[in-house]
C-alpha positions, 0 to 999 in steps of 0.5 A: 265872200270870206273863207268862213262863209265859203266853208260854212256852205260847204258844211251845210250843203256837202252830200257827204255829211252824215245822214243823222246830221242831215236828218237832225238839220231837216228836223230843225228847220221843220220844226222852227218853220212849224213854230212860227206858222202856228204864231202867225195864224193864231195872233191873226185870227186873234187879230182877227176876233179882237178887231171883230169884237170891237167893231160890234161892241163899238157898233151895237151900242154909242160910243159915249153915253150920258145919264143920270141914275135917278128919273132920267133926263128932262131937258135932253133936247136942249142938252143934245144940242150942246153935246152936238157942238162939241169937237168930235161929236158926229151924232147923238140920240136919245134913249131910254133903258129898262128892265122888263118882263117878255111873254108871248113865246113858250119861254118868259125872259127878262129882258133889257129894253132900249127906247130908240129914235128910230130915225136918229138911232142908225147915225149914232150906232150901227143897229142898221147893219145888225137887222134881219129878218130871220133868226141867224137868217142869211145876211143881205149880199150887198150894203144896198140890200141891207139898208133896205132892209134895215129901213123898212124894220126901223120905219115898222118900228116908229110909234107914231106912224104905226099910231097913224097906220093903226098897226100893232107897234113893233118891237126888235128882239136879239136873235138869241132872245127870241130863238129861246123864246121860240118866237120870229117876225110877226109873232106878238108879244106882251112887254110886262113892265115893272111899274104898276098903275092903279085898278079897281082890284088893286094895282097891276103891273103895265102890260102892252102887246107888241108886234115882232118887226125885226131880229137883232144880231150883233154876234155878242151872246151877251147882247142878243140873249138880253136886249129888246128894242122899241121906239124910246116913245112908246116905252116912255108910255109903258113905263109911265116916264113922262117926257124924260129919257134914260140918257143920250147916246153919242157917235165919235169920229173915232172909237179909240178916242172916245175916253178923251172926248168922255172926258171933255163931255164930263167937264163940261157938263157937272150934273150928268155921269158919262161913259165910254165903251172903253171903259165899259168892256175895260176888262174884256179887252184887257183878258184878250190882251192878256191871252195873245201874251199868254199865246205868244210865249207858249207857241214861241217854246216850239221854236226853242225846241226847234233851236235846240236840233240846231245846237245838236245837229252842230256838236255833231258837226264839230265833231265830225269836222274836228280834223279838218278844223285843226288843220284849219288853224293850223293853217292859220284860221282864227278861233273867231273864223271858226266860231263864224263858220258855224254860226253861218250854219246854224244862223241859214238854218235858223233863216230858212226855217223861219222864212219858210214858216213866214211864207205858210203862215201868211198862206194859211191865213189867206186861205181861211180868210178867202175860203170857208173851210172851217164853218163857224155856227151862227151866234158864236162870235161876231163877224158871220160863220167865218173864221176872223183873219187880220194879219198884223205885220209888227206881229208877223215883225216879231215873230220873224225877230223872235224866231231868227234872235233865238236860231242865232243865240243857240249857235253861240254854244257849238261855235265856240265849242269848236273855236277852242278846240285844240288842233294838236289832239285830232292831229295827234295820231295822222 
């Protein structure tokens, strides 16, 4: 351990400092620790929301989708096959989109109805997970429990084994939906569809009752206030489409690499459009990308606010220890000796205050990611009623690096101030 170090310490640690340095140093080391907790906790729960967001996106609706803008799509069955033997595909479905018109509750809503095979539609999305029974009911305890669950609407909502049951055929609503519709698990409503079919006294809109077998919550507002499921069988019915469907959904081994494997698909298949979730919500994640930037650089200024105590508490320091650094040089100390001195103190400072806000930050995060303190109202966000955490350690990386690169930077002003000082002047009246 060379002088500087030694000195530096005993600087830092000495009891008889002046107490208003003592204070501005404490103050320092709070407020840095401060910036780097709120850092860390809000890039995890942003993390944390991101993450969530994208599992329900990614699971409430295929990963890829090919379709056709005009009648829809006649030979799908062959087409599904080729789509299966393309690397990376896990599994596809058919599925026919509509607008229509729901009745039924005290609210008439227009809906986005998709025509789903119900035996094939949980191996392309993840609807299986996103069933209930209740309006933002209690979610099943175990994966056991909701499979069952989920099974039991999704078989309820087959057309032609409620044909063979002579039930009511059934239909799933976002949760959203039918609580503004007033209207749950056993209700009938009426599927008013846009086409029209011929009568005696002119043509008529087709209008079918269907039973309320299911809810459908994904945690997307934009998805539960709009969508409608049903067997893709009967809505072909409703809607006069013969046997065409709306297009194919598809299942990817991994979310991320559904733009590529889009790109493969579209190449190999000219008359069709295909899509990509990625594609689709582009601009959300990329507003969300923006907005932990944004983030970041505001919640950082803390930790420059802190650091400038730092250059405070040090001036403060020269000044007090001028004498004893002018007999320092005197006895041979180096200008670089001295500046190291005091870049010691501020860089401890700078460590202790940041470690100190790495070990609370992480704790915070644990807390609220293992206790339900803060209650989050159901349908807010995906993900349940509690508040999304996902650490990410290149963030908490950078943080660390951030918070210790700017406690380091603003020791270079008072170490080099107390370098040049002249070690005749202090010593010119002893």
């Amino acid at each position: 351990m060379g002088y500087e170090t030694y000195i530096g310490r005993r600087y830092l640690f000495s009891r008889r400092r002046d107490r208003s340095i003592s204070l501005i140093t404490w103050i320092s080391i709070v407020g840095i620790a401060l910036g780097v907790i709120a850092l860390i906790v809000s890039t995890s729960v942003m993390n944390g929301f991101r993450t969530n967001l994208q599992d329900a996106v990614t699971g409430a609706l295929p990963h890829i989708t090919v379709f056709s803008w005009s009648a829809g799509i006649s030979d799908y069955e062959k087409l599904q096959g080729e789509l299966s033997k393309i690397p990376d595909v896990v599994a596809v479905a058919p599925y026919v989109y509509k607008q229509a018109m729901l009745t039924g509750g005290r609210k008439p809503k227009g809906v986005l109805l998709r025509g789903i095979d119900p035996e094939r539609e949980p191996n392309v999305t993840r609807i299986a997970s996103f069933l209930r029974e209740e309006i933002y009911g209690p979610i099943p305890e175990t994966q056991e429990a909701q499979a069952v669950l989920s099974r039991r609407i999704l078989r309820r909502l087959d057309h032609p084994d409620a044909r063979s049951a002579k039930l009511r055929d059934g239909i799933i609503l976002g949760a959203a939906l039918a609580q503004q519709m007033e209207v749950s698990v056993g209700d009938t409503v009426q599927v008013v569809s846009s086409d029209q079919r011929m009568t005696p006294i002119g043509d008529v809109p087709r209008v079918k009752k269907l039973e309320v077998v299911g809810i459908f919550e994904s945690g997307i507002s934009g998805y539960d206030e709009v969508l409608a499921f049903a067997d893709y069988r009967l809505v072909r019915k409703i809607f006069g489409m013969k046997a065409r469907v709306s297009g194919i959904g598809i299942r990817v081994e991994d979310p991320e690499s559904a733009p590529e494997v889009a790109q493969t698909i579209q190449a190999q298949i000219q008359n069709h459009f295909v899509s990509n979730w990625a594609d689709e919500n582009k601009s959300l994640f990329q507003v969300m990308k923006l907005e932990k930037i944004g983030l970041f650089l505001i919640l950082t200024l803390i930790i420059v606010v802190a650091a400038f105590n730092i250059i405070s508490s040090l001036v403060m320091l020269v000044v007090e220890k001028s004498r004893e650094i002018a007999i320092l040089k005197s006895l041979g100390a180096t200008d670089g000796g001295i500046r190291r001195i005091f870049m010691f103190q501020g860089t401890v400072i700078g460590l202790i205050g940041t470690l100190s806000g790495v070990g609370l930050g992480l704790a915070i995060c644990w807390v609220l990611k293992t206790y339900d303190l803060i209650e989050i109202p159901a349908g807010v966000y995906p993900g349940g009623n509690r508040i999304p955490v996902l650490i990410d350690w290149m963030d908490v990386a950078l943080t660390t690096g951030c918070s210790f690169l700017i406690c380091f930077l603003v020791t270079l002003y008072p170490s080099t101030k107390a370098a040049r000082l002249n070690p005749v002047d202090p010593l010119r009246y002893e």
